[in-house]
VORO-589546 format. One record per residue: residue number from 1; y, x, z of N, C-alpha, C in turn. Coordinates in pm, whole numbers, plus 50000, padded with zeros to 5 digits. Layout:
+------+---------+--------+-------+----------+---------+-------+---------+--------+-------+
: resi : n_north : n_east :  n_up : ca_north : ca_east : ca_up : c_north : c_east :  c_up :
+------+---------+--------+-------+----------+---------+-------+---------+--------+-------+
:  NUM :       Y :      X :     Z :        Y :       X :     Z :       Y :      X :     Z :
...
+------+---------+--------+-------+----------+---------+-------+---------+--------+-------+
***
This chain:
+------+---------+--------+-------+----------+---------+-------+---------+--------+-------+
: resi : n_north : n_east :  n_up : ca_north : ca_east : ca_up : c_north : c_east :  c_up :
+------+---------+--------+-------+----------+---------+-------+---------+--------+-------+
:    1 :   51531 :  50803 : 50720 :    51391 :   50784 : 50690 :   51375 :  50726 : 50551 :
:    2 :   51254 :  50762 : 50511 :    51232 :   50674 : 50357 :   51111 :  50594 : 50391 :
:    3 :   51137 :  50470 : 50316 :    51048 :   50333 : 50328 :   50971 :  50328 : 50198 :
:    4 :   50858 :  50313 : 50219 :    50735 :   50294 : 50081 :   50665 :  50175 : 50137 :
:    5 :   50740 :  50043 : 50043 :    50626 :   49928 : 50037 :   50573 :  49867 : 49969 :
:    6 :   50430 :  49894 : 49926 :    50372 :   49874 : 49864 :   50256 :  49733 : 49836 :
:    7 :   50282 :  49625 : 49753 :    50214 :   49477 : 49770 :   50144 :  49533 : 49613 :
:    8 :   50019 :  49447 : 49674 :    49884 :   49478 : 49602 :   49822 :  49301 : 49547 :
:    9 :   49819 :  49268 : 49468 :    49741 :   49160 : 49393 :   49579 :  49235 : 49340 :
:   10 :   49545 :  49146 : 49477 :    49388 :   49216 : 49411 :   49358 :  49125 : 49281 :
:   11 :   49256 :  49178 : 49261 :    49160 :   49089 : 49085 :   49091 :  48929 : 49190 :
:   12 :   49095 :  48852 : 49139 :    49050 :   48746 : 49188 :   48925 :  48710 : 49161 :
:   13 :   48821 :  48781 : 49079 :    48705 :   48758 : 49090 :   48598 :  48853 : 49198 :
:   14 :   48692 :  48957 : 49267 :    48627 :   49042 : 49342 :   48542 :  49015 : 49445 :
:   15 :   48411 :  49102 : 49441 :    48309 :   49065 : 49513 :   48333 :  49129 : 49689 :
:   16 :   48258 :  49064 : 49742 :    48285 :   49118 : 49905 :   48309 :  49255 : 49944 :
:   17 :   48162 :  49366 : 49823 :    48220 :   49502 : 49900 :   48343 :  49584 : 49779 :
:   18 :   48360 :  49469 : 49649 :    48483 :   49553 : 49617 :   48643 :  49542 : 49695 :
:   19 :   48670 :  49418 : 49757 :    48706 :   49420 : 49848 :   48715 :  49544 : 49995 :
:   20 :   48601 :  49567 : 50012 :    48579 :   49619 : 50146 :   48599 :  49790 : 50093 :
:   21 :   48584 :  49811 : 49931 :    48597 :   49965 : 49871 :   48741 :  49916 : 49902 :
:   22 :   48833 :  49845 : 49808 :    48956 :   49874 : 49842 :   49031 :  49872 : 49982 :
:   23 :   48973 :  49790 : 50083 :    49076 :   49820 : 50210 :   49008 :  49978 : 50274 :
:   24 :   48896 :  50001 : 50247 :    48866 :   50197 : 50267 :   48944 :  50289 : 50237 :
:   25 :   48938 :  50209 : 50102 :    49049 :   50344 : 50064 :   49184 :  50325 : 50085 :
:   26 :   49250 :  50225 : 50095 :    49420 :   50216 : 50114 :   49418 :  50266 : 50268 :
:   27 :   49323 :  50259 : 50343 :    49323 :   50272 : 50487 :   49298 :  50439 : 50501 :
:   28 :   49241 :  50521 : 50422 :    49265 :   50645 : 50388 :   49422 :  50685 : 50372 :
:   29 :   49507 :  50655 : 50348 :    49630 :   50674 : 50337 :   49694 :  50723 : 50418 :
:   30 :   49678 :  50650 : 50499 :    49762 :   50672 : 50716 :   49712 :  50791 : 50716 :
:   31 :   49644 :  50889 : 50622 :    49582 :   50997 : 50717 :   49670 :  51129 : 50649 :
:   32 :   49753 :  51098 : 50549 :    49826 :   51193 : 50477 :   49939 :  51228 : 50587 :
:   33 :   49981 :  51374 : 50591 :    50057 :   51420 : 50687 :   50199 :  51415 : 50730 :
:   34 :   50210 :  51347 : 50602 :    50380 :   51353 : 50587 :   50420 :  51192 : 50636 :
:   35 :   50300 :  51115 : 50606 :    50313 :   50947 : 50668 :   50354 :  50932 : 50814 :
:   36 :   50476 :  50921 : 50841 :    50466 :   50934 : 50977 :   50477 :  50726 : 51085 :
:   37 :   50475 :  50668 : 50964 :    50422 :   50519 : 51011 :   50325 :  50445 : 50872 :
:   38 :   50198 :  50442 : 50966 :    50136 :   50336 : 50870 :   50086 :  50226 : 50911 :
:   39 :   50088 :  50085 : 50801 :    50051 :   49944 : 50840 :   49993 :  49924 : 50684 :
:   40 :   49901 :  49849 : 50688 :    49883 :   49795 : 50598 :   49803 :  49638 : 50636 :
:   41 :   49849 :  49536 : 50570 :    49789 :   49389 : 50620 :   49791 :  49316 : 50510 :
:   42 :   49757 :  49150 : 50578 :    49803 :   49045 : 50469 :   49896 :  48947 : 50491 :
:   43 :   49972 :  48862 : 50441 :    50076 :   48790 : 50438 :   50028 :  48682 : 50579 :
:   44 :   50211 :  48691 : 50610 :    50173 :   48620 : 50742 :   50205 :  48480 : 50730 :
:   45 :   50189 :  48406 : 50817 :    50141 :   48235 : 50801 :   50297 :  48188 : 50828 :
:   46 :   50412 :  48296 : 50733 :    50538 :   48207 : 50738 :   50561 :  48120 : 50571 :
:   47 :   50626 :  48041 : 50597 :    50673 :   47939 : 50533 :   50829 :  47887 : 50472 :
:   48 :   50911 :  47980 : 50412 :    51026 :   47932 : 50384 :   51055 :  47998 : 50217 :
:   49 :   51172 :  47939 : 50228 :    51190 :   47945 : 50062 :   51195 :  48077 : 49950 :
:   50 :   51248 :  48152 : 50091 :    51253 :   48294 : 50050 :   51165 :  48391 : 50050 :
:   51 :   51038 :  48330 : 50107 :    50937 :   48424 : 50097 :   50855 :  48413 : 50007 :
:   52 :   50813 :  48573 : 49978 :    50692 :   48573 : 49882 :   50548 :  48610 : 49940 :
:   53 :   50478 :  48547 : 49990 :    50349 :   48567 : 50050 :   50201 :  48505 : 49948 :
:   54 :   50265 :  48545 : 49811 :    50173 :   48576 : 49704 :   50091 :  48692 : 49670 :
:   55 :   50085 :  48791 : 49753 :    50005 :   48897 : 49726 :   49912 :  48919 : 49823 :
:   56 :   49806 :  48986 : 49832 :    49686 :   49003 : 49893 :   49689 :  49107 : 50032 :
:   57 :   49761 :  49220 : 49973 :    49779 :   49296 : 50097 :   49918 :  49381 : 50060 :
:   58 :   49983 :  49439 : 50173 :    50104 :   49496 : 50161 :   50070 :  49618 : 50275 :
:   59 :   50124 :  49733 : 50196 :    50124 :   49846 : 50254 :   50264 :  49902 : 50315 :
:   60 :   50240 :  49940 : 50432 :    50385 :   50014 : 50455 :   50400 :  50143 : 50502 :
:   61 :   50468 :  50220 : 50492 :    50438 :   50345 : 50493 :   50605 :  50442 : 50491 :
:   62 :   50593 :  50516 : 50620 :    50754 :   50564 : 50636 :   50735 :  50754 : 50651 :
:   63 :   50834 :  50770 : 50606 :    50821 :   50909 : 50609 :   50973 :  50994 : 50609 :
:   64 :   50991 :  51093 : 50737 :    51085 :   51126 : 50764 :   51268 :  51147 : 50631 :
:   65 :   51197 :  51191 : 50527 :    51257 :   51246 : 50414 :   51182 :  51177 : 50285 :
:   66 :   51255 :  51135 : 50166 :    51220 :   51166 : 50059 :   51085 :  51284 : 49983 :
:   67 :   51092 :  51429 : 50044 :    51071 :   51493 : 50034 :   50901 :  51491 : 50086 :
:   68 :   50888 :  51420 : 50198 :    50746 :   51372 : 50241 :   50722 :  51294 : 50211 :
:   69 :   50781 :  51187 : 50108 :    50715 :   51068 : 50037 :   50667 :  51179 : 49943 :
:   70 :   50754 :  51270 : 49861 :    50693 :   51308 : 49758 :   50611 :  51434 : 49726 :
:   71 :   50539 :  51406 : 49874 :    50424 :   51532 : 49877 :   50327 :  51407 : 49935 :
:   72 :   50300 :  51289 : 49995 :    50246 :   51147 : 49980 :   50205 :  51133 : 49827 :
:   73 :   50283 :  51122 : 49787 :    50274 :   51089 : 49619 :   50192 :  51152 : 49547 :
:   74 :   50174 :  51270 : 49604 :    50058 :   51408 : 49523 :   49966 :  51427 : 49538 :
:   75 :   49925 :  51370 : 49687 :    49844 :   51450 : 49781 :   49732 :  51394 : 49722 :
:   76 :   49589 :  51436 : 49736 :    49482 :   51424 : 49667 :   49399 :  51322 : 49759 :
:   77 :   49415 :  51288 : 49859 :    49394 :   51118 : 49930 :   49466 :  51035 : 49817 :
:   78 :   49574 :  51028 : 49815 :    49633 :   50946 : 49761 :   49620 :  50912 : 49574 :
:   79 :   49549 :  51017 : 49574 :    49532 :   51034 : 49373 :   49445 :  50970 : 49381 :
:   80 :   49299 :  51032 : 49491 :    49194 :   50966 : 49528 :   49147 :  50853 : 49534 :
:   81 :   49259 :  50768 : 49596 :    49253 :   50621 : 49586 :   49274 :  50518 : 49511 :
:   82 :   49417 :  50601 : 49423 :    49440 :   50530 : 49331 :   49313 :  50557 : 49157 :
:   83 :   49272 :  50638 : 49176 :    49126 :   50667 : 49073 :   49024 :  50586 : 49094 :
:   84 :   48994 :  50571 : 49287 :    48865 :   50509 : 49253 :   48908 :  50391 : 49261 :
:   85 :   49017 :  50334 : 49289 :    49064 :   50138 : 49335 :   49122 :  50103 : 49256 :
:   86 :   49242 :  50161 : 49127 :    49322 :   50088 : 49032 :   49214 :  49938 : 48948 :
:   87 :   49098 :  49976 : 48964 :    49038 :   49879 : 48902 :   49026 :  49717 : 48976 :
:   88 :   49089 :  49774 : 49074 :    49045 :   49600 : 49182 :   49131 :  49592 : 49197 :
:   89 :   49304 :  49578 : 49123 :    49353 :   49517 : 49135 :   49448 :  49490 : 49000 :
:   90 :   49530 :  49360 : 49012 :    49595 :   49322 : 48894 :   49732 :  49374 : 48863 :
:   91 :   49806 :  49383 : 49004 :    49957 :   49397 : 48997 :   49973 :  49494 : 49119 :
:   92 :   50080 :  49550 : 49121 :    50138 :   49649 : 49175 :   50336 :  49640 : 49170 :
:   93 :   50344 :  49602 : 49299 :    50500 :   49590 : 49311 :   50537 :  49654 : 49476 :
:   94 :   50587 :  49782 : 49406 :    50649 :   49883 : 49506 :   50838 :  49894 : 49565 :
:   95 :   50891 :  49865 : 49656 :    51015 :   49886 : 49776 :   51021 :  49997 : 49792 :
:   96 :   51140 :  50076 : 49718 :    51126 :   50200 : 49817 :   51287 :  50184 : 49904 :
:   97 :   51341 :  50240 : 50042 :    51440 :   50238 : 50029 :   51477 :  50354 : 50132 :
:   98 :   51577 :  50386 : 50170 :    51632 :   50497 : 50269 :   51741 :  50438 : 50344 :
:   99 :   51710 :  50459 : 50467 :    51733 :   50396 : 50571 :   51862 :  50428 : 50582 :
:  100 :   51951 :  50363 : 50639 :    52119 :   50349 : 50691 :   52130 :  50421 : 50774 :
+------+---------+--------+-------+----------+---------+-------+---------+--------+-------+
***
């Protein structure tokens, strides 16, 4: 399987419904065909040294092959979102990996 995880730093002055545009549209995602697990949330209420629970929301997203990440990657949901939302947020730090 291939793993796509994606942590999102929203803009910190964002108003309630730019907020509510961006979880619309990342939540559009799960609907691409090749996604065959989607989650997307926010950092959970752990506490140790090794964690980074500095970002706003984290996407996860699995797909049988490489090959269906990178028809994910194209697909016009996904261009879609990133056109109308790149603006509400600051940082972008993506995991990809392939499973053992």
């Amino acid at each position: 399987m291939f793993v796509h995880v994606v942590n999102f730093w929203l803009k910190k002055d964002l108003t309630d419904a730019e907020r509510q545009q961006f979880l619309t549209g990342v939540k559009t995602l799960g609907t691409i065909d090749t996604c065959t697990t989607f989650n997307v949330g926010t950092p959970a209420k752990t506490d140790r040294p090794v964690i980074d629970n500095s970002y706003d929301y984290c996407l996860l997203t699995i797909f049988n092959d490489i090959e269906g990440h990178d028809v994910y990657q194209e697909a016009p949901i996904h261009l879609k979102f990133i056109d109308e939302c790149k603006h509400l947020w600051e940082k972008v730090l993506i995991y990809d990996s392939e499973t053992i």
